[in-house]
C-alpha positions in Angstrom: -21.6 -46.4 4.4 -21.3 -43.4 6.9 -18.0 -43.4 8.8 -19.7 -43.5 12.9 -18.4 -40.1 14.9 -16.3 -40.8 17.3 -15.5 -38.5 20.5 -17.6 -36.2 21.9 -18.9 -32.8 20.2 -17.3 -29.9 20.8 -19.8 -27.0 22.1 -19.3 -24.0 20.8 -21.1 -22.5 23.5 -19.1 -19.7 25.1 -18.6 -19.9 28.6 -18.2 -16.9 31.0 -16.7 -17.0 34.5 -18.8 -15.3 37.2 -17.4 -14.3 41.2 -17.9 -17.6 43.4 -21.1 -17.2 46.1 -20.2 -20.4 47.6 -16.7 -19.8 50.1 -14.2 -22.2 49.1 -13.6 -24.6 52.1 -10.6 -24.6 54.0 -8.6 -28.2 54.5 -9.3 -27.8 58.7 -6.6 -31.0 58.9 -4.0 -28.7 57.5 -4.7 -26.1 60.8 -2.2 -26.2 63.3 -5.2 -25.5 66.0 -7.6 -27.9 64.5 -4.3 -30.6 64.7 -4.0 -29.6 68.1 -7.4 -30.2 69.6 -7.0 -33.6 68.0 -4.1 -34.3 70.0 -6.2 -33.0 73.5 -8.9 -35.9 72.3 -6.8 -38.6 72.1 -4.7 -37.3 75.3 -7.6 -36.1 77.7 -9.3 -39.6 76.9 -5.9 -41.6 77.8 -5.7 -39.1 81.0 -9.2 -39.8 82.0 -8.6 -43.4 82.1 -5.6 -43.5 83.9 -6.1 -40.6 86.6 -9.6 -40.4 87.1 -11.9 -42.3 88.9 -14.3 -44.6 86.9 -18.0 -42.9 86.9 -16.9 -39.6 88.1 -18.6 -37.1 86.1 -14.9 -35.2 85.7 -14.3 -38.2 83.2 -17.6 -37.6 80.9 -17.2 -33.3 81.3 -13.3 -33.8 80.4 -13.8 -36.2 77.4 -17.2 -34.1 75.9 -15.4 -30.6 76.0 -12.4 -32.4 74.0 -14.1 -33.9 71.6 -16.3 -30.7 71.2 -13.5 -28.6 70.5 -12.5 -30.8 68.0 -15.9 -31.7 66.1 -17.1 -28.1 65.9 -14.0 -26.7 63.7 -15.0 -29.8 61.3 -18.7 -28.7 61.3 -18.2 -25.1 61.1 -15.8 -24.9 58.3 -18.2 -27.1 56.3 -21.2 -25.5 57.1 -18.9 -22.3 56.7 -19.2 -22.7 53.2 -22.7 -21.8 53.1 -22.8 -19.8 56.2 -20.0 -17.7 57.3 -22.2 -16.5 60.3 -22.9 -20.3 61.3 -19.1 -21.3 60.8 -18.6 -18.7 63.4 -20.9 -19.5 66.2 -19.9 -23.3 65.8 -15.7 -22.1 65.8 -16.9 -20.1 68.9 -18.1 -23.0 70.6 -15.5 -25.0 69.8 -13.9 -22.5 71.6 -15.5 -22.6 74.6 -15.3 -26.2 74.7 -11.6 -25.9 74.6 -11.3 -23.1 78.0 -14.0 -25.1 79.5 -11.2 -28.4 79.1 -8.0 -25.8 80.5 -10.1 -25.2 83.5 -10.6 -28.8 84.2 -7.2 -29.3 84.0 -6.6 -26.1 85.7 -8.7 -27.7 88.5 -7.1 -30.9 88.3 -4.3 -29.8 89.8 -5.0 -27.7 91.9 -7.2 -29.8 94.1 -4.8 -32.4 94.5 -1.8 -30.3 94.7 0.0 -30.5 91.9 2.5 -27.9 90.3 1.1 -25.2 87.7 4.0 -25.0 84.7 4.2 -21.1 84.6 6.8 -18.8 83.6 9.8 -19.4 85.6 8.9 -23.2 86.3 12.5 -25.0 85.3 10.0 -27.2 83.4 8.1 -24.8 81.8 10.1 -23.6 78.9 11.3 -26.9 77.6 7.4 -27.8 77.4 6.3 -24.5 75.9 8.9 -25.3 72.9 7.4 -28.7 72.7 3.8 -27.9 72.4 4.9 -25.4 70.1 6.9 -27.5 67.6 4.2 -30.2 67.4 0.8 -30.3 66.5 0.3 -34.0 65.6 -0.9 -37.0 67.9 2.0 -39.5 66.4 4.2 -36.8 68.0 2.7 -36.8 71.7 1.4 -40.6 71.1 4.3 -42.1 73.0 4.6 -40.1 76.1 0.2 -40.9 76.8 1.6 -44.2 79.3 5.0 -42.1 80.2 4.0 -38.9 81.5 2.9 -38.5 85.4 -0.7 -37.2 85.5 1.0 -33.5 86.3 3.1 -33.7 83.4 0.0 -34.5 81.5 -2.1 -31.9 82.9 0.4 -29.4 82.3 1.0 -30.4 79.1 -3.1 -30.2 78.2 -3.5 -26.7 80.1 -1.0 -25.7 77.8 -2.4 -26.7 74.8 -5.8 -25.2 75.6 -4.2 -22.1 75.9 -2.2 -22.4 72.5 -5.7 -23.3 70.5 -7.1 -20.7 72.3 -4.9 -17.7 71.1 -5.3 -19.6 67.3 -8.6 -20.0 67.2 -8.6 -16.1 68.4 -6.8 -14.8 65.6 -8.2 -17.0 62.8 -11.5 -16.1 64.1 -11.0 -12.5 63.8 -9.6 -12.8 60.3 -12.9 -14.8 59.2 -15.3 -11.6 60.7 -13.0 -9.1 58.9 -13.7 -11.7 55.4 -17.1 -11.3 56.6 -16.9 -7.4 56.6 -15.4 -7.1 53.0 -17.1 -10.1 51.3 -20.7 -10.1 52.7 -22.7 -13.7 53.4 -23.9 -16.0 51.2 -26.8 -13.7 50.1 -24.4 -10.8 49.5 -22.0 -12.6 47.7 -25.2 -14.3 45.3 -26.4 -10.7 44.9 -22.7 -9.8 43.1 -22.4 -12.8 41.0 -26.3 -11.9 39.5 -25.0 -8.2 39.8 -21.6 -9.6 37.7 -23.4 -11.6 34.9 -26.3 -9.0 34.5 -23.1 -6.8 33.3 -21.9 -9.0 31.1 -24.8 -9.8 29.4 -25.4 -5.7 28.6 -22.1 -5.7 27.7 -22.2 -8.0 25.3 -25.2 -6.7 24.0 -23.8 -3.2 23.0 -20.6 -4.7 21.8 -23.3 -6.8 19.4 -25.3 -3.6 18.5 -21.9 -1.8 17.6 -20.9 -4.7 15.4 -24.2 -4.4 13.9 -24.0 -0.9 13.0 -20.5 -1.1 11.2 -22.2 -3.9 9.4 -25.0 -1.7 8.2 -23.1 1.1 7.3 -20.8 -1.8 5.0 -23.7 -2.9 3.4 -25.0 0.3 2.5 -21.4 1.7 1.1 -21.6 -1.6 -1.1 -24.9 -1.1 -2.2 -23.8 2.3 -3.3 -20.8 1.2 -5.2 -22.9 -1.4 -7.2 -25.7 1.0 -7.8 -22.8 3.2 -9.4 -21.5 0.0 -11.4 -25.1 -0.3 -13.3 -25.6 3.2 -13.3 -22.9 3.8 -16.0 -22.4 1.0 -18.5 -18.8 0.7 -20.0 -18.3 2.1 -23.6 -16.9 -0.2 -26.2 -12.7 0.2 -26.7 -12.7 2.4 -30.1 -11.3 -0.1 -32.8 -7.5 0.3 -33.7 -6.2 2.8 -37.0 -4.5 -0.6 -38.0 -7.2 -2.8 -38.1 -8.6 -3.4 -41.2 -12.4 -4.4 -41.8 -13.4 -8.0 -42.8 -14.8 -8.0 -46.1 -18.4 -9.4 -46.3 -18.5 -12.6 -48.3 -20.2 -12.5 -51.6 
């Protein structure tokens, strides 16, 4: 009875690693500017209902441009994977979406009086730090029924500003990427370029293999030719030995 197999086979196929075409995604929820448009949702929607009139337009503008901000860095890093020149047009209107929210708050208050928290402000610096040392909703959740409507404002026109200067730099990393790495179509065009190589590589590594073969087999075709060439001799017989008398 045949013993059954168990486990699967093992393929001896070789397997050869070739450059990536499709950009590895980056984890947006890990950015701090991604994590900070986030917290300008949740806060410009708790603003909205608790300063602003219901059915002003002001409430619908606000709220959109947040939530714009935030939904186009999810949509362009994904489609970014694909698409490097797509991930940036989406990141750039993500970016708009966020200055179009400052100026709201910018306007905010300015048309109904209100303090702007600039340098020199004795508030200012004490809020600068805090906007700077957290990026997470849990950490600003608290102070959404606290804060007056200038300290919120303040605090949002801030935070425009800081996503503003991030999304800035990361942007300019991803076109200088762009420069050096090429699009999709560039990047397919090396991996094809990359395994077109190693395929005529291997070949000539195969052809040389084959010719030390060859040239084996013929020096042992000669050394066996010169084996049946010249048949041993037999050993002459010794002084000492004597002959074997025939039998009568």
């Amino acid at each position: 009875m045949m013993k059954k197999e168990t486990g699967n086979r093992s393929n001896n196929t070789s397997q050869t690693s070739y450059p990536r075409f499709l950009k590895k995604q980056d984890r947006w929820e890990s950015l701090y500017f991604y994590q900070k448009t986030d917290v300008l949702y949740q806060m410009t929607y708790r603003f909205a209902q608790r300063f602003l009139k219901k059915g002003d337009r002001t409430v619908d503008q606000m709220v959109q441009a947040a939530r714009s901000g935030k939904q186009n860095i999810v949509e362009g890093m994904a489609d970014g994977v694909t698409s490097t020149e797509m991930e940036l047009k989406l990141l750039n209107v993500a970016r708009a979406s966020i200055k179009e929210l400052r100026e709201d708050y910018t306007d905010y208050l300015a048309s109904r009086g209100l303090a702007v928290w600039s340098d020199g402000h004795p508030r200012y610096d004490t809020m600068l730090a805090f906007c700077r040392e957290h990026n997470r909703v849990d950490d600003y959740q608290p102070f959404f029924q606290q804060w007056s409507d200038e300290e919120m404002a303040n605090t949002g026109h801030t935070l425009c500003h800081m996503v503003d200067r991030m999304m800035t730099t990361y942007i300019e990393q991803l076109e200088m990427r762009f420069v050096t790495e090429g699009g999709i179509k560039e990047r397919m065009t090396a991996a094809r370029l990359g395994y077109r190589t190693d395929q005529r590589e291997a070949l000539r590594r195969l052809e040389e293999e084959n010719s030390t073969l060859r040239a084996e087999v013929e020096r042992l075709n000669e050394i066996i030719a010169s084996l049946t060439s010249h048949p041993s001799t037999p050993s002459p017989a010794s002084p000492t030995s004597k002959a074997i008398p025939a039998r009568k």
